[in-house]
N, C-alpha and C positions, 0 to 999 in steps of 0.2 A: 504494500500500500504506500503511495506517495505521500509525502506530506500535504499536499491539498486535499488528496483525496482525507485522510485522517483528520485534518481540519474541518472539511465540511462533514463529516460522519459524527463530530464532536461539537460540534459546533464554535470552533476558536476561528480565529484568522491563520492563512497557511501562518504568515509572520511569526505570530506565535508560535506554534512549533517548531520553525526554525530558530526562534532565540533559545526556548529551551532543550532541544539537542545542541546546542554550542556552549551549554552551562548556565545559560541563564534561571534561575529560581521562579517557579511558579507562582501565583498568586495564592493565597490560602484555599481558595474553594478551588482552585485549578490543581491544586496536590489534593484534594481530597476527589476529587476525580480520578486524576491516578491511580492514585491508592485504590481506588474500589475496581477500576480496570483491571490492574494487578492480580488483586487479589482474586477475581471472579469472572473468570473467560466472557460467562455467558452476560454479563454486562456489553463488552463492547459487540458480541452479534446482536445483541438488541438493538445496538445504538445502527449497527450496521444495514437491519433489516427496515429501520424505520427510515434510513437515510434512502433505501432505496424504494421504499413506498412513496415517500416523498417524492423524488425524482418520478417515479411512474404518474404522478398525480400534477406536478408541473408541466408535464410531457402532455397532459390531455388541451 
């Protein structure tokens, strides 16, 4: 997955993601997203299934 793509599936700006894979520190509610990604696969195929419902639903 690109970092855009991960961005809009999370809903951050790519930017975002690219500062924090170069080390940048995330925001307090942005590490507790992490963290729960982490910790719980089926977290981000939700986030990834709804990412693409949406898409199906702009596409109309």
């Amino acid at each position: 997955m690109t970092q855009k793509q991960f961005a809009k599936v999370i809903g951050w700006s790519p930017s975002t993601v690219a500062l924090y894979e170069v080390g940048e520190i995330p925001t307090k509610s942005n590490n507790r997203l992490l963290k729960v990604m982490i910790k719980d696969s089926n977290v981000m195929k939700e986030f990834i299934a709804e990412s693409k419902a949406d898409s199906d639903l702009e596409e109309l």
